[in-house]
Short mmCIF file of the C-alpha atoms (twelve columns), coordinates in Angstrom:
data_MODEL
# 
_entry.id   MODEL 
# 
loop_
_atom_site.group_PDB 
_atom_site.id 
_atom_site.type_symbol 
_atom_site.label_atom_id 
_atom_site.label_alt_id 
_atom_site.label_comp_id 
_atom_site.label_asym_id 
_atom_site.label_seq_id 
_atom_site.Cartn_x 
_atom_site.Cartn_y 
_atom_site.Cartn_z 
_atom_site.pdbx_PDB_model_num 
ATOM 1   C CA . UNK A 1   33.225  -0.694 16.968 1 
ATOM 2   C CA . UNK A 2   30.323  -1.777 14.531 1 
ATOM 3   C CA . UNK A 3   28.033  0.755  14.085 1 
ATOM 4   C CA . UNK A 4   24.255  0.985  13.323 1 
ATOM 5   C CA . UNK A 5   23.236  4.587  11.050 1 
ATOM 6   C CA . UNK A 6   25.951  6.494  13.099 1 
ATOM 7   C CA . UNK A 7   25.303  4.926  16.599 1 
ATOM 8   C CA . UNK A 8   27.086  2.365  18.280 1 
ATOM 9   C CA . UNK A 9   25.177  -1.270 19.156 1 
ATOM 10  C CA . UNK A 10  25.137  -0.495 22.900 1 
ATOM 11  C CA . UNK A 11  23.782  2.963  22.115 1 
ATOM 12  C CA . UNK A 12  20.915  1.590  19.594 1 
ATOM 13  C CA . UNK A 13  20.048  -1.187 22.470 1 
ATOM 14  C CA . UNK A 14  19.939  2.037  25.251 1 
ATOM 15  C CA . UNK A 15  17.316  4.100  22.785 1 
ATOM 16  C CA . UNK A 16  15.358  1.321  22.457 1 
ATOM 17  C CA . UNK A 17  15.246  0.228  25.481 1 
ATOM 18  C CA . UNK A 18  14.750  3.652  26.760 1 
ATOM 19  C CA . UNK A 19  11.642  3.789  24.170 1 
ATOM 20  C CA . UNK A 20  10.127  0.401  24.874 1 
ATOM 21  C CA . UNK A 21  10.010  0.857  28.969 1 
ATOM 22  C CA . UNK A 22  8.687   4.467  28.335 1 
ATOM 23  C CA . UNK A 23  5.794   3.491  26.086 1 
ATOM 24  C CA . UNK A 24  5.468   0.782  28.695 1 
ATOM 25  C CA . UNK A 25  4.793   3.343  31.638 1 
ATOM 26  C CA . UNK A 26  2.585   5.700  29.232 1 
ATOM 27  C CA . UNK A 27  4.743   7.952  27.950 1 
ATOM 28  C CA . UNK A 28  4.193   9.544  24.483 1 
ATOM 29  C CA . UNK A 29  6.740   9.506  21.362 1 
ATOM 30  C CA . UNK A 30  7.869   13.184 21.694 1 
ATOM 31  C CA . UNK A 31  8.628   12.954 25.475 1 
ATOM 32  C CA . UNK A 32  10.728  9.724  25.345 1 
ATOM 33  C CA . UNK A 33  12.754  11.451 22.334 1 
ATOM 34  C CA . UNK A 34  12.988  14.942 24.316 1 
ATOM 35  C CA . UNK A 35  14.100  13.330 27.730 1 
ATOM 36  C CA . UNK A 36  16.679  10.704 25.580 1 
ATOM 37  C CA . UNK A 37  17.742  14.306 23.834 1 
ATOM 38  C CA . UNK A 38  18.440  15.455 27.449 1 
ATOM 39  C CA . UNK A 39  20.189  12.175 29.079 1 
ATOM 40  C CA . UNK A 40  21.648  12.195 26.313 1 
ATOM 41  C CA . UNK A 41  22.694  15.575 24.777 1 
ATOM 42  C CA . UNK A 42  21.704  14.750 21.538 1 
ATOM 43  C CA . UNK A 43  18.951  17.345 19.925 1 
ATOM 44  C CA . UNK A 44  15.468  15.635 19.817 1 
ATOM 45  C CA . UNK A 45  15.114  16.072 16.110 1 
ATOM 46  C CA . UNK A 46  18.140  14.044 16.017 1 
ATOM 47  C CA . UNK A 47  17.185  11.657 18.522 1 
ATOM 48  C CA . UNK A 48  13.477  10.775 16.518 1 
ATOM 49  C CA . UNK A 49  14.865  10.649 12.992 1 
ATOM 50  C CA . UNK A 50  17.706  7.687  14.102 1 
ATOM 51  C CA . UNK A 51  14.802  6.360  15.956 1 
ATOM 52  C CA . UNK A 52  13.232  5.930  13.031 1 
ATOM 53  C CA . UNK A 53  15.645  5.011  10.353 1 
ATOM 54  C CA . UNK A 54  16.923  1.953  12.699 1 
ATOM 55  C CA . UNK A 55  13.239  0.877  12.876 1 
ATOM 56  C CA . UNK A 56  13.600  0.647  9.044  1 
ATOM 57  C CA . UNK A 57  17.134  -1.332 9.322  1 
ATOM 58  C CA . UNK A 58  14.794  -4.583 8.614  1 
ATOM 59  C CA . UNK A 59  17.519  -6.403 7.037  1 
ATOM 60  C CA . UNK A 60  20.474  -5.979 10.311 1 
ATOM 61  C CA . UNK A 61  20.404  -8.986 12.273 1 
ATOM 62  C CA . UNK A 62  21.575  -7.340 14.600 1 
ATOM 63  C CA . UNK A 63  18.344  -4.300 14.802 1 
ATOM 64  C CA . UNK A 64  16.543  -7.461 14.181 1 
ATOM 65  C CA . UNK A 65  17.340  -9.101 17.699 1 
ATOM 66  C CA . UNK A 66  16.955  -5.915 19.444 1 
ATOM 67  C CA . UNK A 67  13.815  -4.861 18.420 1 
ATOM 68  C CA . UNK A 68  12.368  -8.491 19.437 1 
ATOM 69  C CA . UNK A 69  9.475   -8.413 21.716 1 
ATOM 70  C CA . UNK A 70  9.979   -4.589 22.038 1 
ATOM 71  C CA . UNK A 71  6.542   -4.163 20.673 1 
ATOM 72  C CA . UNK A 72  8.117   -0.660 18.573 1 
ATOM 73  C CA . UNK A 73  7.110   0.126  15.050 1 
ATOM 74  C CA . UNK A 74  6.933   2.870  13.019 1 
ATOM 75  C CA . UNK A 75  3.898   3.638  11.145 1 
ATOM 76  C CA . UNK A 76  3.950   3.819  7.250  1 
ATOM 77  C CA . UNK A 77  3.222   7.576  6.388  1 
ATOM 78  C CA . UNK A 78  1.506   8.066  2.949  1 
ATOM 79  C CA . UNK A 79  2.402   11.228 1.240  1 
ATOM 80  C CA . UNK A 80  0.330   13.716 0.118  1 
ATOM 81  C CA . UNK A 81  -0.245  13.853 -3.506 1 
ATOM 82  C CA . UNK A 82  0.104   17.181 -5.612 1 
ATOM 83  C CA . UNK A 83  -3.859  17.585 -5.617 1 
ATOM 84  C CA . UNK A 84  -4.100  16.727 -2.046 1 
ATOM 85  C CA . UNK A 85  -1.472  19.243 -1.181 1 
ATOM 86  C CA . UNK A 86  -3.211  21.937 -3.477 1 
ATOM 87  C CA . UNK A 87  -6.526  21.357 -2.156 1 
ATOM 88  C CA . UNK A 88  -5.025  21.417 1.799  1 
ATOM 89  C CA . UNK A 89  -3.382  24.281 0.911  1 
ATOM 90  C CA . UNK A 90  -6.385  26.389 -0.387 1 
ATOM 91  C CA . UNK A 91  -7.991  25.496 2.112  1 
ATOM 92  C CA . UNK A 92  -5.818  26.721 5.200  1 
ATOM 93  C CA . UNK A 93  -5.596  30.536 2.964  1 
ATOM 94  C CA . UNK A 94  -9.106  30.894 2.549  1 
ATOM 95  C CA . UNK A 95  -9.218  30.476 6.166  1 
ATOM 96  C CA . UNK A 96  -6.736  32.688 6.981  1 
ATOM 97  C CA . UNK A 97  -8.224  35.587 4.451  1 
ATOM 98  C CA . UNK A 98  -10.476 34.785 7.283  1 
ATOM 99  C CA . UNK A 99  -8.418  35.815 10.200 1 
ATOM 100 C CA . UNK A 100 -7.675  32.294 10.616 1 
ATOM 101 C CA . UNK A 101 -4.240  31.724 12.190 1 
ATOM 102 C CA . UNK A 102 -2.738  28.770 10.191 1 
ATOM 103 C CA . UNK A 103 -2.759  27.044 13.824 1 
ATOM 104 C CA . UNK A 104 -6.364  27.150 13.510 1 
ATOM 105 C CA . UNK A 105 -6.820  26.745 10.426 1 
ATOM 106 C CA . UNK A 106 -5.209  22.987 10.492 1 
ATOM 107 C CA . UNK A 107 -7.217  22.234 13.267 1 
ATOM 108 C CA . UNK A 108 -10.122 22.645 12.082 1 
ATOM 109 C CA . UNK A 109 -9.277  20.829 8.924  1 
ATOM 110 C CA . UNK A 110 -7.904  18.021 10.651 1 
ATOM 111 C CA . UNK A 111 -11.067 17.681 12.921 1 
ATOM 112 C CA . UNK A 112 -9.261  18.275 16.004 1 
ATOM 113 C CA . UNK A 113 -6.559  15.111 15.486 1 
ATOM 114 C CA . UNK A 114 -3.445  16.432 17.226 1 
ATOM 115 C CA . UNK A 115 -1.356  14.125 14.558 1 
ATOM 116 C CA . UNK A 116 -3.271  15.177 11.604 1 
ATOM 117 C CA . UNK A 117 -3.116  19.020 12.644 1 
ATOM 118 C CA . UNK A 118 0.947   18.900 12.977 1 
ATOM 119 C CA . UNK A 119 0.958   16.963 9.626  1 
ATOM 120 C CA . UNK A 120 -1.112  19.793 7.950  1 
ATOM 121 C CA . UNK A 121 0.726   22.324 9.894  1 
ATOM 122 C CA . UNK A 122 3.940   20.845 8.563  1 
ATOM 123 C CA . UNK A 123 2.912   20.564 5.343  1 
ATOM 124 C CA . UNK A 124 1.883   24.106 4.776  1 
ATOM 125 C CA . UNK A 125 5.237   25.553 6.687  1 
ATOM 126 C CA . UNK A 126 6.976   22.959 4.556  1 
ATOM 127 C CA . UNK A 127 5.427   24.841 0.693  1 
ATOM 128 C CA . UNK A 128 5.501   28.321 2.338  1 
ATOM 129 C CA . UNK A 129 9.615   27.872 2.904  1 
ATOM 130 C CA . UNK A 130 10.402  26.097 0.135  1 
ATOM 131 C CA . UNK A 131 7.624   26.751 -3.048 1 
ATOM 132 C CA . UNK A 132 6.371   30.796 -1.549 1 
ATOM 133 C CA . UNK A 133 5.776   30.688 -5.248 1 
ATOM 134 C CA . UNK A 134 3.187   27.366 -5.140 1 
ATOM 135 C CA . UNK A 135 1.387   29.838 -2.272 1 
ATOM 136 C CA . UNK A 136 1.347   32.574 -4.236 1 
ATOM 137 C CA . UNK A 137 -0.090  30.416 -7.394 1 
ATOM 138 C CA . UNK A 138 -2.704  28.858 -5.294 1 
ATOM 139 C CA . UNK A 139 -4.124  32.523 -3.797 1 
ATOM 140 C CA . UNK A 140 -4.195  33.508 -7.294 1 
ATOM 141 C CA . UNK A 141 -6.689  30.182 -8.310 1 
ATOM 142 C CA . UNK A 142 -8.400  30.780 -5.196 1 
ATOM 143 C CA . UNK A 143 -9.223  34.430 -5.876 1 
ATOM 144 C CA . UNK A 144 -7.381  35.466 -2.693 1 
ATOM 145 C CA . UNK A 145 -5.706  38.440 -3.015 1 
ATOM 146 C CA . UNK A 146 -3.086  39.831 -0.439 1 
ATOM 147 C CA . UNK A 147 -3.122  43.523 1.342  1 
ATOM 148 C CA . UNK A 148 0.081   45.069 2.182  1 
ATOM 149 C CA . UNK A 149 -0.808  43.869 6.078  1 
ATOM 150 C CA . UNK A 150 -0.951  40.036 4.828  1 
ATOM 151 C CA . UNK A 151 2.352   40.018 2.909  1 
ATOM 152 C CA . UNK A 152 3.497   41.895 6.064  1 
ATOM 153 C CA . UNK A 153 2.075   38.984 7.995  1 
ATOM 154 C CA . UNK A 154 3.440   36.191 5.212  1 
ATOM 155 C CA . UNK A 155 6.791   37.666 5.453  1 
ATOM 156 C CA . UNK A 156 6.904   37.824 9.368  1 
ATOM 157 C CA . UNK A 157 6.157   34.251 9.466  1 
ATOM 158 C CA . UNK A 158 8.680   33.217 6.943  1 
ATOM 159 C CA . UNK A 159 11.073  35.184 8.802  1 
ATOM 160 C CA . UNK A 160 10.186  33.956 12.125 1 
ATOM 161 C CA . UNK A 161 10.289  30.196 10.793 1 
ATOM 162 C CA . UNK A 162 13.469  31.025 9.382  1 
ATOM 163 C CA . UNK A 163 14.708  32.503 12.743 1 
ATOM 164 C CA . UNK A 164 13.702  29.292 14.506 1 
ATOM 165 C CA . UNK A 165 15.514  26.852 11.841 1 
ATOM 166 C CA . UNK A 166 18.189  28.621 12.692 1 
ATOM 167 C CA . UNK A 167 18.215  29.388 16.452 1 
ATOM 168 C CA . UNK A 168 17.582  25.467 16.524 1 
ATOM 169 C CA . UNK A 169 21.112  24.804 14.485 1 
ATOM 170 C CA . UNK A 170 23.273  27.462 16.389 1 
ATOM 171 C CA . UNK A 171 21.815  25.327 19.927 1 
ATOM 172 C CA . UNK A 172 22.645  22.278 18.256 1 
ATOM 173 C CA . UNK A 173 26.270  23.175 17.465 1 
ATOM 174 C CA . UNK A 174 26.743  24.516 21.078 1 
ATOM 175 C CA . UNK A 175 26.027  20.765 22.034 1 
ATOM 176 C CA . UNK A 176 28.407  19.441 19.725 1 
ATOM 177 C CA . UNK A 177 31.091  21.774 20.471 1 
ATOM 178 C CA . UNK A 178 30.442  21.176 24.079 1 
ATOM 179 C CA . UNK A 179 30.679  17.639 23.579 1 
ATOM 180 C CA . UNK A 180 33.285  17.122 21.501 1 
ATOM 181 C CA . UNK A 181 35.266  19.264 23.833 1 
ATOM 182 C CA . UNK A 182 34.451  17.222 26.619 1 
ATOM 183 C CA . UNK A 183 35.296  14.054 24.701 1 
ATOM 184 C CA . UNK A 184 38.681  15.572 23.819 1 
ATOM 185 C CA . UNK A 185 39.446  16.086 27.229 1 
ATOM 186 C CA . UNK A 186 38.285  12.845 28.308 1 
ATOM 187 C CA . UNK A 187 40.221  11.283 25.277 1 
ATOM 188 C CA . UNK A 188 43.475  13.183 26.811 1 
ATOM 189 C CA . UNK A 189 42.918  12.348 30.481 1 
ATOM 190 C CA . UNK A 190 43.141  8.316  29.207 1 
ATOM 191 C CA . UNK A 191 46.181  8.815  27.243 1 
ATOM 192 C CA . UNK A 192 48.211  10.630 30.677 1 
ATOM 193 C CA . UNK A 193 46.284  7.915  32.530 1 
ATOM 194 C CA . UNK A 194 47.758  4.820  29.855 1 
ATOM 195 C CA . UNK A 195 51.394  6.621  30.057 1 
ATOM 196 C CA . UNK A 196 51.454  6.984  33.595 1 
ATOM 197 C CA . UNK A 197 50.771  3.192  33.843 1 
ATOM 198 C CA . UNK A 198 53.838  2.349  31.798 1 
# 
């Protein structure tokens, strides 16, 4: 069976379908992905990111004829340069020297845009996992300086992020144990269905 990133044809054609007559009726992005997710059993992340790489398949024919008149696209993001990032950055710790949450804090920078605000949001979780050190740089240049109840805080929400990441993987191998089981059982009730025909 030809597959497109890791999904079958038919299954490509049902998510975008499923996407197109959502959008159609109103719905947003995140919903559509969450309820395919659930029809599914897929995880939403999951769901949104082959979403998106098949809207970037330009060159398949065959994503090509099934994305015609579907009206879908997927909007260029432009990253955020180093400076950008530093600034953005400074920005959301003086606030939250504050007593800013960052939740706040990106709001208010982002002017109340719901997409901006994640993007921000998602950004700074993004440094704080992966470059503490950048954060730690940056409240130095800023002339922020942390007391034992902010590193308290800092490390709480590095640990609770870190919790979540992985709460979210232990769910998402549950599904795919739960569906590979049922697959194998499925697979097995065809073969004694095939023998018994013979």
């Amino acid at each position: 069976m030809n597959k497109i990133n890791g999904y079958t044809e038919e299954e490509a054609k049902k998510l975008v379908n499923y996407v197109s007559e959502g959008k159609r009726k109103g719905a947003t992005l995140s919903e559509l992905f969450a309820g395919y997710a659930k029809k599914t059993g897929r995880a939403k992340g999951s769901v949104r990111n082959y979403y998106y790489a098949l809207l970037r398949c330009t060159g398949d024919a065959r994503v090509k004829s099934m994305l015609r008149g579907k009206n879908l696209r997927a909007e260029k993001i432009v990253p955020f340069s180093e400076g950008e990032t530093d600034e953005l950055l400074k920005s959301i710790l003086l606030r939250k020297q504050q007593g800013y949450s960052v939740r706040r804090a990106v709001s208010e920078l982002a002017g109340g845009d719901a997409k901006l605000t994640l993007r921000y949001q998602n950004k700074y979780r993004n440094v704080l996992t992966r470059q503490p050190e950048r954060i730690e740089r940056l409240m130095r240049e800023a002339g922020i300086y942390e007391s034992d109840e902010q590193k308290r805080r800092l490390e709480e929400e590095i640990n609770g992020l870190y919790d979540r990441l992985a709460s979210g993987l232990k769910e998402e191998n549950r599904r795919l144990a739960a569906l590979i089981k049922k697959l194998t059982d499925e697979n097995a009730l065809l073969k004694l269905q095939i023998k018994n025909m013979d």
